[in-house]
C-alpha positions as YAML, in Angstrom:
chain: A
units: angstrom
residues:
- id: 1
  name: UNK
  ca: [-14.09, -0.29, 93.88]
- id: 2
  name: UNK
  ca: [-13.64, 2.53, 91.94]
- id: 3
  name: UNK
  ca: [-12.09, 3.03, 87.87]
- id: 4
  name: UNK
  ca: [-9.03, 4.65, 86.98]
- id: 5
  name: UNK
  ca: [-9.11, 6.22, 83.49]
- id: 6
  name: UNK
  ca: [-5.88, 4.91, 82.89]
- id: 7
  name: UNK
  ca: [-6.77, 1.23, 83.63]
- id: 8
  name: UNK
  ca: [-9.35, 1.85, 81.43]
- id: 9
  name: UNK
  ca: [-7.14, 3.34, 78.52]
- id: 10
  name: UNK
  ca: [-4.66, 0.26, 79.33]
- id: 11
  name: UNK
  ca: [-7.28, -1.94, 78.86]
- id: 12
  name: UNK
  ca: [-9.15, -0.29, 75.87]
- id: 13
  name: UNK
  ca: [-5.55, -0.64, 73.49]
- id: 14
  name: UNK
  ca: [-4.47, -4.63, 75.17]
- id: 15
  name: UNK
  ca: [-7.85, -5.28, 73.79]
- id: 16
  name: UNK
  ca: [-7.86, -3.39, 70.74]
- id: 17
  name: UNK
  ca: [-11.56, -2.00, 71.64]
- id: 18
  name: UNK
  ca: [-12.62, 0.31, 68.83]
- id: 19
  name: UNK
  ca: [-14.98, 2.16, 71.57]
- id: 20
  name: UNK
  ca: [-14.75, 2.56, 75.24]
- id: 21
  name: UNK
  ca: [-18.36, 3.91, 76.87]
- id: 22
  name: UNK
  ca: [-18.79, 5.15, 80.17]
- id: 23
  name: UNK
  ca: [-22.24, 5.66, 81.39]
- id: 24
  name: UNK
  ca: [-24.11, 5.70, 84.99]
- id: 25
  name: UNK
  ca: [-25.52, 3.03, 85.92]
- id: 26
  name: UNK
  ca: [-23.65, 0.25, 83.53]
- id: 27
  name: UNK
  ca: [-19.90, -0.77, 83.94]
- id: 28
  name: UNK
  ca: [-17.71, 0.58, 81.83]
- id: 29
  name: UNK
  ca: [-18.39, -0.79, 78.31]
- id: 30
  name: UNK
  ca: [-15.56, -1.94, 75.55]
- id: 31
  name: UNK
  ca: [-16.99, -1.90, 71.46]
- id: 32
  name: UNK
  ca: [-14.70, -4.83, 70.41]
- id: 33
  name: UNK
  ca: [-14.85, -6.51, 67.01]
- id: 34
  name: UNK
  ca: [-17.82, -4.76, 67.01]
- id: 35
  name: UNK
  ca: [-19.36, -6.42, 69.74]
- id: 36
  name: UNK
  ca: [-20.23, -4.55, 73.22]
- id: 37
  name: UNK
  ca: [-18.36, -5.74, 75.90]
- id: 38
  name: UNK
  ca: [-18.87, -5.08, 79.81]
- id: 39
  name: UNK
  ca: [-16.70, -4.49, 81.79]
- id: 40
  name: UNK
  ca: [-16.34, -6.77, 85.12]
- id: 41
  name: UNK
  ca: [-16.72, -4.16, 88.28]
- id: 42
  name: UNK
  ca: [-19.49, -2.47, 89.70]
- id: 43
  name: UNK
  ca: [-21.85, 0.00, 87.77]
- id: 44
  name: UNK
  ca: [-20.81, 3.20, 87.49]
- id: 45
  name: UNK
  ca: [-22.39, 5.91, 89.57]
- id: 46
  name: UNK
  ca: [-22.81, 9.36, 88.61]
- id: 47
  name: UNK
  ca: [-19.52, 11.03, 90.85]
- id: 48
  name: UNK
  ca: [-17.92, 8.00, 89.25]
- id: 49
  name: UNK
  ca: [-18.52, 9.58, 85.65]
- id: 50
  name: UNK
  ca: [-18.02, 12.80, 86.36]
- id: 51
  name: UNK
  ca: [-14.38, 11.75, 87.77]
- id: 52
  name: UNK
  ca: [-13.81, 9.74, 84.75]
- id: 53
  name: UNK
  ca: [-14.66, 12.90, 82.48]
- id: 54
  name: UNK
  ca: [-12.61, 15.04, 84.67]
- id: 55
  name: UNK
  ca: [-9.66, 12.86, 84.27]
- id: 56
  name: UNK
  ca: [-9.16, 13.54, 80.64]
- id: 57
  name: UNK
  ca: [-11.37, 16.70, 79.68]
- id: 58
  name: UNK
  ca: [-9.90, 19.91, 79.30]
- id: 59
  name: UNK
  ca: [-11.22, 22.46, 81.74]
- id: 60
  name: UNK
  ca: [-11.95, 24.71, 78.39]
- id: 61
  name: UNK
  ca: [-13.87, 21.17, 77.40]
- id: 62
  name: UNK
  ca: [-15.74, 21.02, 80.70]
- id: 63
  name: UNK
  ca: [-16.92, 24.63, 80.14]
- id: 64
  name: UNK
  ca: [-18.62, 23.82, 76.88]
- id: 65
  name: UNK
  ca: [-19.82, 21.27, 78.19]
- id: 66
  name: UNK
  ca: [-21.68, 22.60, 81.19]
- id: 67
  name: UNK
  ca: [-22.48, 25.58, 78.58]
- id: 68
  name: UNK
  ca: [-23.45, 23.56, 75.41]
- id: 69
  name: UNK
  ca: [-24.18, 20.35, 77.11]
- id: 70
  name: UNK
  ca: [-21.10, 17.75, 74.93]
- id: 71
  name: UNK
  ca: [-17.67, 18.74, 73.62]
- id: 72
  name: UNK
  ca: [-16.20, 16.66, 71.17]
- id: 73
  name: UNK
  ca: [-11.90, 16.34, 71.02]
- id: 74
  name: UNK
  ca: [-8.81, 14.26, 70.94]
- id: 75
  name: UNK
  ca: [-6.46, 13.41, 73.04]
- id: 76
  name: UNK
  ca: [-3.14, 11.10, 73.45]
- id: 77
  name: UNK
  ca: [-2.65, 8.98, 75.76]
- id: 78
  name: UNK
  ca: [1.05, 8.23, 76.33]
- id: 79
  name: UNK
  ca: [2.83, 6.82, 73.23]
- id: 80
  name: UNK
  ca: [0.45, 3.79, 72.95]
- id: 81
  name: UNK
  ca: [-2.84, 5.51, 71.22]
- id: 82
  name: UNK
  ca: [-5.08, 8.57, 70.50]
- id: 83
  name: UNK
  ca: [-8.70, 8.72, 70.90]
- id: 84
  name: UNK
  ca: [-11.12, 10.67, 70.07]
- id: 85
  name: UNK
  ca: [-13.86, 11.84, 72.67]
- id: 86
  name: UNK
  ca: [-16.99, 13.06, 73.05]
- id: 87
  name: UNK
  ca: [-18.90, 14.17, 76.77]
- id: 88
  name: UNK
  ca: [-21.81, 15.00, 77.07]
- id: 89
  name: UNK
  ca: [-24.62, 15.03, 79.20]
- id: 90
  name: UNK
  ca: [-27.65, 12.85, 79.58]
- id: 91
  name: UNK
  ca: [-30.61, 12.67, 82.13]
- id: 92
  name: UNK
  ca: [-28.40, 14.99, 84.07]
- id: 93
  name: UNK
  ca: [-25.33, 12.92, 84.72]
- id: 94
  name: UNK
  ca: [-22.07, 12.85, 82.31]
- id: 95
  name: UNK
  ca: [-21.43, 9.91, 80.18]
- id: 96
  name: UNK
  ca: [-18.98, 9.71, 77.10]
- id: 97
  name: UNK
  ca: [-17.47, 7.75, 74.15]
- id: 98
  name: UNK
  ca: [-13.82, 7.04, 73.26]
- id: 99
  name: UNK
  ca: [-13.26, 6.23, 70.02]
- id: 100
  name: UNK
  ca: [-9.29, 4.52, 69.76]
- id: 101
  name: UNK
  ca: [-7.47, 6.02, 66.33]
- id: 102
  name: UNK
  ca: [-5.07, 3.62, 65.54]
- id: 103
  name: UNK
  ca: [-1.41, 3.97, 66.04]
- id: 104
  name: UNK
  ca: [-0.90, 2.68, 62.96]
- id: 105
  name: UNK
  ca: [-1.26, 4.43, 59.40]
- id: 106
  name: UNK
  ca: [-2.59, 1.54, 57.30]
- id: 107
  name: UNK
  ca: [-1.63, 1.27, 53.42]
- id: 108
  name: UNK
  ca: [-4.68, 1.42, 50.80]
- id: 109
  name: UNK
  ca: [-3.57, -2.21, 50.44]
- id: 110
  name: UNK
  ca: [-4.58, -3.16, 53.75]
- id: 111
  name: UNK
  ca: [-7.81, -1.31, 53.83]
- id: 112
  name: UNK
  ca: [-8.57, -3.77, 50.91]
- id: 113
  name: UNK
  ca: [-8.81, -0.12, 48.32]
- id: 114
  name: UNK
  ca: [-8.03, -1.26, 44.61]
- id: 115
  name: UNK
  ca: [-4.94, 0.34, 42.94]
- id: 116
  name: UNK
  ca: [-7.57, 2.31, 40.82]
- id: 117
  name: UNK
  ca: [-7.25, 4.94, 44.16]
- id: 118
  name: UNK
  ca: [-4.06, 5.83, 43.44]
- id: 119
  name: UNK
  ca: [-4.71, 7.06, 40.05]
- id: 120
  name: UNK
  ca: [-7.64, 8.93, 41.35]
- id: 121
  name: UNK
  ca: [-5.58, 10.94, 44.24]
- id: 122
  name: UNK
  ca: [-2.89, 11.92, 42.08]
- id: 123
  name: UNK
  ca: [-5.42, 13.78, 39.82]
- id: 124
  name: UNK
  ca: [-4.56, 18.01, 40.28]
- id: 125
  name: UNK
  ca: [-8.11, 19.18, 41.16]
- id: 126
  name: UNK
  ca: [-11.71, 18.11, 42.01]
- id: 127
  name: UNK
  ca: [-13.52, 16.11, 44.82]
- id: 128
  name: UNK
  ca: [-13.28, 12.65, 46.25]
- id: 129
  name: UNK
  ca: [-15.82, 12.01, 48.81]
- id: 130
  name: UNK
  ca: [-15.62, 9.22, 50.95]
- id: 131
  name: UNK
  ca: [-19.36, 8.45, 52.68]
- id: 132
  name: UNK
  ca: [-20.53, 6.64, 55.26]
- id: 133
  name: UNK
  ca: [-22.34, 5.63, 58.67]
- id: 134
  name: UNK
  ca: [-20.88, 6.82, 62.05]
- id: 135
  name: UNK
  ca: [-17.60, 4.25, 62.99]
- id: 136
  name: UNK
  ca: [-17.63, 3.04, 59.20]
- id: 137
  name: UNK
  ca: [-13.68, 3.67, 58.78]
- id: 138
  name: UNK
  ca: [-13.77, 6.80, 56.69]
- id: 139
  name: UNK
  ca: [-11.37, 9.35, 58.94]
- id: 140
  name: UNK
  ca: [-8.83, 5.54, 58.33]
- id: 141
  name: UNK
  ca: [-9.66, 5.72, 54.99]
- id: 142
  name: UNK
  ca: [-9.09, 9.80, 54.65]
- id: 143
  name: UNK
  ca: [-5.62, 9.20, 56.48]
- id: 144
  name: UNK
  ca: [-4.30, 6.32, 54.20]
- id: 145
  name: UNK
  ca: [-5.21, 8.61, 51.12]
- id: 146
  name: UNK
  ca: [-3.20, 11.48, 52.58]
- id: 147
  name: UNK
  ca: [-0.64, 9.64, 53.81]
- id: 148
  name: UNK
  ca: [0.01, 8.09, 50.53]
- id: 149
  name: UNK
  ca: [-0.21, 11.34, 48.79]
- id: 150
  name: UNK
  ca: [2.41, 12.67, 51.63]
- id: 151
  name: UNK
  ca: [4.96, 9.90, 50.24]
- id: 152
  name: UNK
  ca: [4.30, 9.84, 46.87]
- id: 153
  name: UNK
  ca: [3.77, 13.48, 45.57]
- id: 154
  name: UNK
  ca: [5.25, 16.94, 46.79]
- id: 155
  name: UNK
  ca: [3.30, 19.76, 47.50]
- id: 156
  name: UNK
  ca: [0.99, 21.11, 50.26]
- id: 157
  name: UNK
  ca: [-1.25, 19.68, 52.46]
- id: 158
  name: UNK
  ca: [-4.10, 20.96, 54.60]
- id: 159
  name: UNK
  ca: [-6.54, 19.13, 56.74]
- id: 160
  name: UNK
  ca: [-9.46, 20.20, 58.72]
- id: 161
  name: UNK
  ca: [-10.94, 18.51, 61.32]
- id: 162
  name: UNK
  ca: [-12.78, 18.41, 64.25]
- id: 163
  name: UNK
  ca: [-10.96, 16.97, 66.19]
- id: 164
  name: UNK
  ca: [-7.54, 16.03, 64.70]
- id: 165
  name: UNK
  ca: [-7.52, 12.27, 64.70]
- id: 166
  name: UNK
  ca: [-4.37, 10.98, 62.92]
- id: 167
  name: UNK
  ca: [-1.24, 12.95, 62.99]
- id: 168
  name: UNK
  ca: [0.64, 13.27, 59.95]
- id: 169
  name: UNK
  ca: [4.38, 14.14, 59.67]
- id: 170
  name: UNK
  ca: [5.64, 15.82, 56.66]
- id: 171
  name: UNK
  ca: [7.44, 13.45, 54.19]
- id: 172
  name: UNK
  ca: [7.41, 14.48, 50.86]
- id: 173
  name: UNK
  ca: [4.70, 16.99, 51.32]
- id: 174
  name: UNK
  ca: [4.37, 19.94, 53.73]
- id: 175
  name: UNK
  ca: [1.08, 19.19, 55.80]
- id: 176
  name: UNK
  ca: [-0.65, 21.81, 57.81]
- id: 177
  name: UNK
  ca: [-3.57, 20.24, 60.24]
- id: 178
  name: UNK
  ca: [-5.93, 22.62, 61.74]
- id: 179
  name: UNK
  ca: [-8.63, 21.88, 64.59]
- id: 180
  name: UNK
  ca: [-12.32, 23.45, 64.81]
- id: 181
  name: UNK
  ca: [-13.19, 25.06, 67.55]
- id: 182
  name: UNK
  ca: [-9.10, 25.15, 68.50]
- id: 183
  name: UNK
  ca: [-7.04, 26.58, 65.38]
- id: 184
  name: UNK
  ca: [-9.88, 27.90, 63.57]
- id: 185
  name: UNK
  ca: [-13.88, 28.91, 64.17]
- id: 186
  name: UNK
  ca: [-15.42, 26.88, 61.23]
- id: 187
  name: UNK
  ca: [-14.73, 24.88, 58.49]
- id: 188
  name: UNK
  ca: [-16.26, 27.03, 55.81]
- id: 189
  name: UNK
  ca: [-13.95, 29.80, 57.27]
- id: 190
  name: UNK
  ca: [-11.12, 27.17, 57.49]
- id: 191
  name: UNK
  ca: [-11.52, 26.18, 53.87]
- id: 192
  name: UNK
  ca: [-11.95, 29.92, 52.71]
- id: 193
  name: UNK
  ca: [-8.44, 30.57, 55.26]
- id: 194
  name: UNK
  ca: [-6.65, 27.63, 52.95]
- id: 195
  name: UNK
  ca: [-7.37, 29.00, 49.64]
- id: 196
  name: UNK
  ca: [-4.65, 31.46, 50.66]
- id: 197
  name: UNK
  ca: [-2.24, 29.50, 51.85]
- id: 198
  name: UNK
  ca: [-1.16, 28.02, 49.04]
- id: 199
  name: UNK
  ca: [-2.15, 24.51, 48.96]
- id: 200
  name: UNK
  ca: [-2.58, 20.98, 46.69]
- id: 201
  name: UNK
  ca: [-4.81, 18.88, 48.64]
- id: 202
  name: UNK
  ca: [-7.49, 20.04, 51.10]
- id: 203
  name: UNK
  ca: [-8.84, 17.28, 53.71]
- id: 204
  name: UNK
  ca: [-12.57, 18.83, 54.78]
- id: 205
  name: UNK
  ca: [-13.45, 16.59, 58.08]
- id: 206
  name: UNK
  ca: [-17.09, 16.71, 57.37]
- id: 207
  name: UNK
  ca: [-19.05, 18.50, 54.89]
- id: 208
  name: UNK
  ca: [-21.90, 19.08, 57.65]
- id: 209
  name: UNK
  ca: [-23.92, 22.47, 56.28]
- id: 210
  name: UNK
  ca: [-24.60, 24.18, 53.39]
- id: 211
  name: UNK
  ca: [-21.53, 27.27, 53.74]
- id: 212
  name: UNK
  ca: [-18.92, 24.53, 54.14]
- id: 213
  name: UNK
  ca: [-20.26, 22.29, 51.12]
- id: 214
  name: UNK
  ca: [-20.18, 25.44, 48.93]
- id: 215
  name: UNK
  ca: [-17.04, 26.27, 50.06]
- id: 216
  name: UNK
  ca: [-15.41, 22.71, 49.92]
- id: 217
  name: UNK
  ca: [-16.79, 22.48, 45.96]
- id: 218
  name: UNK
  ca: [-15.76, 25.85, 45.29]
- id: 219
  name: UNK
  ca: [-11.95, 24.65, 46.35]
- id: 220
  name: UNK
  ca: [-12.44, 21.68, 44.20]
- id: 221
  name: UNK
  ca: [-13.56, 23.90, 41.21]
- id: 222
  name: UNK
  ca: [-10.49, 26.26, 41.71]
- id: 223
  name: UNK
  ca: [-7.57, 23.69, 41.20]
- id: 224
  name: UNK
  ca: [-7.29, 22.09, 44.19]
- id: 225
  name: UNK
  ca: [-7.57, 18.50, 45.41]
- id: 226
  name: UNK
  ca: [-10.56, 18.28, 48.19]
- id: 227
  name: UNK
  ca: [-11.18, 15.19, 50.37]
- id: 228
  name: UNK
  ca: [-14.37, 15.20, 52.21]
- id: 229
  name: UNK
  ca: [-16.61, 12.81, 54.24]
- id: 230
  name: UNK
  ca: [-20.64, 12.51, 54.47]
- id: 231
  name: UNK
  ca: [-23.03, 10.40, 56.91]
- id: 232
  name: UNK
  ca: [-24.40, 8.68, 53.78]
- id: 233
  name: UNK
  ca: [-24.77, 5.52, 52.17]
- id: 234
  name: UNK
  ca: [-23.91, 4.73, 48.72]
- id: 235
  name: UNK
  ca: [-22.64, 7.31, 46.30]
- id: 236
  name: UNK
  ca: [-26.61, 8.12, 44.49]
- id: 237
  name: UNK
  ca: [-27.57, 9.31, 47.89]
- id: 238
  name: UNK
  ca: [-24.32, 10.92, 48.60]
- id: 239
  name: UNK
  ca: [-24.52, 13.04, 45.98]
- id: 240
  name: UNK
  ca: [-28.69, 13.95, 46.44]
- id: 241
  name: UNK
  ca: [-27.81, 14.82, 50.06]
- id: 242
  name: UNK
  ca: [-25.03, 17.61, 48.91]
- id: 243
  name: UNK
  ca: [-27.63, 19.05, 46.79]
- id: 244
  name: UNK
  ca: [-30.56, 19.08, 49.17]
- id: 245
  name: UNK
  ca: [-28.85, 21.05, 51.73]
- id: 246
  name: UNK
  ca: [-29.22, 24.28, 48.90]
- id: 247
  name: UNK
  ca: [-31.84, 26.16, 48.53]
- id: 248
  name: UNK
  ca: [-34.53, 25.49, 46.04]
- id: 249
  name: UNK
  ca: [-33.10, 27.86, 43.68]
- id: 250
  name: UNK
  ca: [-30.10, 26.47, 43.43]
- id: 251
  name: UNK
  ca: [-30.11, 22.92, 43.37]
- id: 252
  name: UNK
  ca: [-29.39, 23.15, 39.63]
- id: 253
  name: UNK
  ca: [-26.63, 25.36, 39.96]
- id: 254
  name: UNK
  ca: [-25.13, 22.94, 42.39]
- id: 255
  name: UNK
  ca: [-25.85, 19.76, 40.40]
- id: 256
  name: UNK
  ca: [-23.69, 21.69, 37.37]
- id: 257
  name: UNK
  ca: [-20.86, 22.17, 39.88]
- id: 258
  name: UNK
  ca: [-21.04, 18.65, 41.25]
- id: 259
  name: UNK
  ca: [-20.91, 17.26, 37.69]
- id: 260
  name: UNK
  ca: [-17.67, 18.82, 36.68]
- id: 261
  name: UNK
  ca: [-15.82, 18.46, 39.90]
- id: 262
  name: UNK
  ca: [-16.62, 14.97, 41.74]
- id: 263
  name: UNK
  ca: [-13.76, 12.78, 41.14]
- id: 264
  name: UNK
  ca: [-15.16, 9.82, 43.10]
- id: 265
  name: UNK
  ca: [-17.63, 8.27, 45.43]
- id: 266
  name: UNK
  ca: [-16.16, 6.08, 47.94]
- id: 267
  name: UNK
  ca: [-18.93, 4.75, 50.16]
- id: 268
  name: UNK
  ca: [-18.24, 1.95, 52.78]
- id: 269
  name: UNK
  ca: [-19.12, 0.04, 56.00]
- id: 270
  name: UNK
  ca: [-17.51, -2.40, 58.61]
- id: 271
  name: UNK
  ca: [-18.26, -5.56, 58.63]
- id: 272
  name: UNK
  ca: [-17.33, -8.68, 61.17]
- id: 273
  name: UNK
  ca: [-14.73, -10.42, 60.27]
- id: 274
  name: UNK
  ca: [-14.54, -14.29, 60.04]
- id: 275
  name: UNK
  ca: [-12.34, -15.35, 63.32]
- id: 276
  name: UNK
  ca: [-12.55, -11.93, 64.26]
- id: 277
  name: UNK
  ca: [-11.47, -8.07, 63.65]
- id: 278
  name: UNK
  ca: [-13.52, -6.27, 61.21]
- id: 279
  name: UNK
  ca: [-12.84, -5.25, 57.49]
- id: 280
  name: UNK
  ca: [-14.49, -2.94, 55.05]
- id: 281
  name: UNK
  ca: [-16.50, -3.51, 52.01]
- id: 282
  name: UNK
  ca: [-16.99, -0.50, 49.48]
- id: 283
  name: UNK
  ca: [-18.92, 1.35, 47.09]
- id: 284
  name: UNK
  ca: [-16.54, 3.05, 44.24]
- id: 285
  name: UNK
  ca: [-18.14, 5.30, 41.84]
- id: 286
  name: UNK
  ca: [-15.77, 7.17, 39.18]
- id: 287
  name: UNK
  ca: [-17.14, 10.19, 37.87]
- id: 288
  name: UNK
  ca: [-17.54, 9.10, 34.02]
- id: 289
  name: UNK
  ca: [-19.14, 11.26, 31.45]
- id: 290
  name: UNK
  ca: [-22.20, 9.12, 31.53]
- id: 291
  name: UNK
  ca: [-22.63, 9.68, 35.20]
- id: 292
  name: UNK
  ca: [-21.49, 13.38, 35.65]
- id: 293
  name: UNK
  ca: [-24.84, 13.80, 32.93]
- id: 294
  name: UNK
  ca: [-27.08, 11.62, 35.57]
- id: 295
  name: UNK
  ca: [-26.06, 14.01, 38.08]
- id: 296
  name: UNK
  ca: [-26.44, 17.54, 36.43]
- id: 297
  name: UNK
  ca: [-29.82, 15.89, 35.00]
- id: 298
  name: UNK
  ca: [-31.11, 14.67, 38.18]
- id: 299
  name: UNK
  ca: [-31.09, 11.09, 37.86]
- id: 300
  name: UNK
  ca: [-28.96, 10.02, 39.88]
- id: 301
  name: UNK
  ca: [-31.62, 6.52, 40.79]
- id: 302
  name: UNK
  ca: [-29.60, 5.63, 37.43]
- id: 303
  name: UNK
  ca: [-26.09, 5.68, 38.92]
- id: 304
  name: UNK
  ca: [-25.98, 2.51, 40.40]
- id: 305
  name: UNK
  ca: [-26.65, 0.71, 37.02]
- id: 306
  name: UNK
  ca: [-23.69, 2.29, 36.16]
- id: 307
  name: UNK
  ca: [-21.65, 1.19, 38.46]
- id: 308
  name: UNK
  ca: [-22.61, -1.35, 38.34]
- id: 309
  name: UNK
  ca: [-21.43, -1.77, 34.40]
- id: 310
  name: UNK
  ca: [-18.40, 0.22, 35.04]
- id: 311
  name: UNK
  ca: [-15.48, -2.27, 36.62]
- id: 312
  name: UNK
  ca: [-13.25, -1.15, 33.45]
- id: 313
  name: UNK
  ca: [-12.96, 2.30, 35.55]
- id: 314
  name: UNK
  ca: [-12.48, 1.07, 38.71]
- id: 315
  name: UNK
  ca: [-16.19, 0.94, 39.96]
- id: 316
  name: UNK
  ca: [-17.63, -1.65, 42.28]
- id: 317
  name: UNK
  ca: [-20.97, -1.94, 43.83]
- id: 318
  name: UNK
  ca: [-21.55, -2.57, 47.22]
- id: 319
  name: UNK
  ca: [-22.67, -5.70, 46.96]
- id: 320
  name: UNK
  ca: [-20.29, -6.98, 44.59]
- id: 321
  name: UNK
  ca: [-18.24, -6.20, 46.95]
- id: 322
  name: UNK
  ca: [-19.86, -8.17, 49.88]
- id: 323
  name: UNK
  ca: [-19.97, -11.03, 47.58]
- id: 324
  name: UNK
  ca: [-16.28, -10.99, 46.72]
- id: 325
  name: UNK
  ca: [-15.33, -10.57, 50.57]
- id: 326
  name: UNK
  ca: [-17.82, -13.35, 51.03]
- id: 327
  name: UNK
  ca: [-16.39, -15.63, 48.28]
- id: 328
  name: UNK
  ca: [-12.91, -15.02, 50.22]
- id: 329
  name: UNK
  ca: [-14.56, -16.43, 53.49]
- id: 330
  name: UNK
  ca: [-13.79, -13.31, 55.20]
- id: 331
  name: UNK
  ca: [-17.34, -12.24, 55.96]
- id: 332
  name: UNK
  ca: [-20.05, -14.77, 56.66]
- id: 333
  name: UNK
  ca: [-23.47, -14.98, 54.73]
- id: 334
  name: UNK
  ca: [-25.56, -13.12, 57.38]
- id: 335
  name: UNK
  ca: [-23.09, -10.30, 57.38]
- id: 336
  name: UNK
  ca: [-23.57, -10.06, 54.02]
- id: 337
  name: UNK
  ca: [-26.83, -9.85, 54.23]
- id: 338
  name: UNK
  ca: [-27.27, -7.15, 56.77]
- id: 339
  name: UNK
  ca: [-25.16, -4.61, 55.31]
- id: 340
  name: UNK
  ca: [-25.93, -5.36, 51.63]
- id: 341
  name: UNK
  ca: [-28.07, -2.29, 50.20]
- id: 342
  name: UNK
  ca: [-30.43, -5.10, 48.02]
- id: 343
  name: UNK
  ca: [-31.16, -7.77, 50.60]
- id: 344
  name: UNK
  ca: [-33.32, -9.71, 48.05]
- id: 345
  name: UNK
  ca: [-30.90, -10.27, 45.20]
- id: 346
  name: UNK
  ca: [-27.84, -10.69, 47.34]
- id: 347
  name: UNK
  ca: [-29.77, -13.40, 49.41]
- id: 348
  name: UNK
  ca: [-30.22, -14.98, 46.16]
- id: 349
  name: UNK
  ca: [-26.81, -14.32, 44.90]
- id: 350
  name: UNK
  ca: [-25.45, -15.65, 48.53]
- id: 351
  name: UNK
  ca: [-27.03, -18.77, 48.31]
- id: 352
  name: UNK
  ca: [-26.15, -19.12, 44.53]
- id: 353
  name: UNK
  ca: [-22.89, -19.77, 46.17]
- id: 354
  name: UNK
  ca: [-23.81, -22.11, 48.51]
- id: 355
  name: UNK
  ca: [-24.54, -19.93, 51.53]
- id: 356
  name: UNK
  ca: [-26.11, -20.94, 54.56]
- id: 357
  name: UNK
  ca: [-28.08, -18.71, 57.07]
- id: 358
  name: UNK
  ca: [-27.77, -18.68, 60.80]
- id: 359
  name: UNK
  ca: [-31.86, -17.58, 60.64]
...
């Protein structure tokens, strides 16, 4: 027996899989709710992987990838979903990861975002980061921002990514998306490109070295709304890993910038839901006077105090918010626990509330 790609596809959106791996020597293995998922079948063999890849990799894919060793891009699959995909090569042999985007555009409703967001996108200028592990949400998050924006404001929008995952139409707004590696060379070239193209809101896919951060916060500085996504946890470290990618001699220079132009933190992770399907729990930090001083002083240990202290602007910590999705029996104790950033106090806190442990 061999695997069609398209059985696979078929089978990845009937079971609304968040991740479809392929990889020699295992059968072909779904992510759903979180939870890996075999396959039934035979293991895959090497040719079988390498005709899987072929099936749905560009040939101008394939050639970085024999080059570079992975490619990363997106692709749709009929009407029914998009995915985004990365080859690569490992021991040898080709294996890869589909990651399903989701058809749908959620609301900031159903991503469980307090109204508070709204007030913060329709600001004119500065940055809202949203931070986060791998498969956290944030590129669903990113798209329900714009997308509001795109109903509920006019102007111009530009994204950059790598790859494109959601497609936006224009509504109200004109929106311009451009792909690394396919429209444009870099995104620090991209974002320097958009300046002059007379935008409102600039989407930055990932902030990932020290030319594109500069040139992200630079945009923000200059009038413009900039969206932008880290591999971070929690907005204190967010912030200390934007300024450790500079130089020495100008970490204070940077701190400055980041003081006056940070809108927002938004810092989240998946968790499993109760029953099933997953939902996210955040970390909001507004940038207040108090805090923009904690960050051009370099003490930003103190910003979680106050977030803690700051619900009257729309803040919540992380595990305030853990608690409240616990409270609303839509997470369970233990998944809580794992993904709260103080285990300690919020195993206190949980049983406070009555929780009970599975260990």
């Amino acid at each position: 027996m061999s695997y069609e790609m398209n059985d696979l596809l078929e089978l990845m959106v009937d079971q609304d899989a968040s991740d479809l791996h392929i990889q020699v020597k295992q059968s072909p293995t779904l992510r759903i709710n979180g939870t890996m998922t075999a396959v039934e079948g035979p293991k895959l063999t090497a040719q079988d992987a390498e005709d899987l890849m072929k099936a749905i990799t560009s040939s101008s894919s394939q050639e970085q990838l024999k080059t570079s060793g992975g490619a990363d891009f997106g692709f749709a699959y009929m009407d029914r979903a998009r995915f985004r995909v990365s080859v690569f090569r490992a021991k040898g042999v080709y294996g890869m990861v589909l990651r399903q985007i989701p058809n749908e555009m959620f609301t900031l409703t159903k991503i469980g975002l307090p109204d508070k967001i709204k007030e913060l996108i329709t600001r004119p200028r500065g940055l809202i980061l949203v931070a986060g592990p791998t498969g956290s949400g944030k590129s669903t998050t990113l798209a329900a921002m714009v997308n509001w924006i795109n109903e509920n404001r006019d102007g111009h929008i530009i994204t950059i990514e790598d790859p494109i995952e959601y497609y936006h139409e224009h509504k109200n707004c004109l929106v311009t998306q451009r792909e690394v590696g396919n429209d444009v060379a870099s995104f620090a070239s991209a974002i320097r490109g958009a300046l002059r193209q007379d935008p409102d809101v600039i989407l930055v896919g990932e902030m990932r070295d020290l030319e594109t951060i500069e040139a992200a916060v630079g945009a923000a500085e200059t009038g413009h709304l900039v969206f932008a996504t880290l591999h971070t946890t929690g907005a204190a470290r967010t912030v200390d890993r934007i300024v450790d990618a500079f130089p020495s001699d100008m970490k204070d220079q940077m701190r400055t910038q980041l003081a006056s132009s940070i809108i927002a933190v938004i810092s989240q992770v998946l968790c499993k839901k109760n029953g099933g399907g997953r939902v996210a729990s955040f970390e909001i930090m507004v940038t207040t006077t108090s805090i923009a001083q904690l960050i051009r002083e370099n003490k930003t240990y103190r910003i979680a105090s106050d977030i803690q202290t700051g619900a009257v602007h729309g803040m919540i910590s992380l595990d305030a918010h853990l608690l409240s999705l616990y409270n609303r029996d839509m997470i369970s104790a233990d998944e809580a626990l794992s993904k709260s950033q103080t285990p300690l106090t919020m195993r206190e806190k949980l049983l406070e509330n009555g929780a009970k442990f599975s260990t």
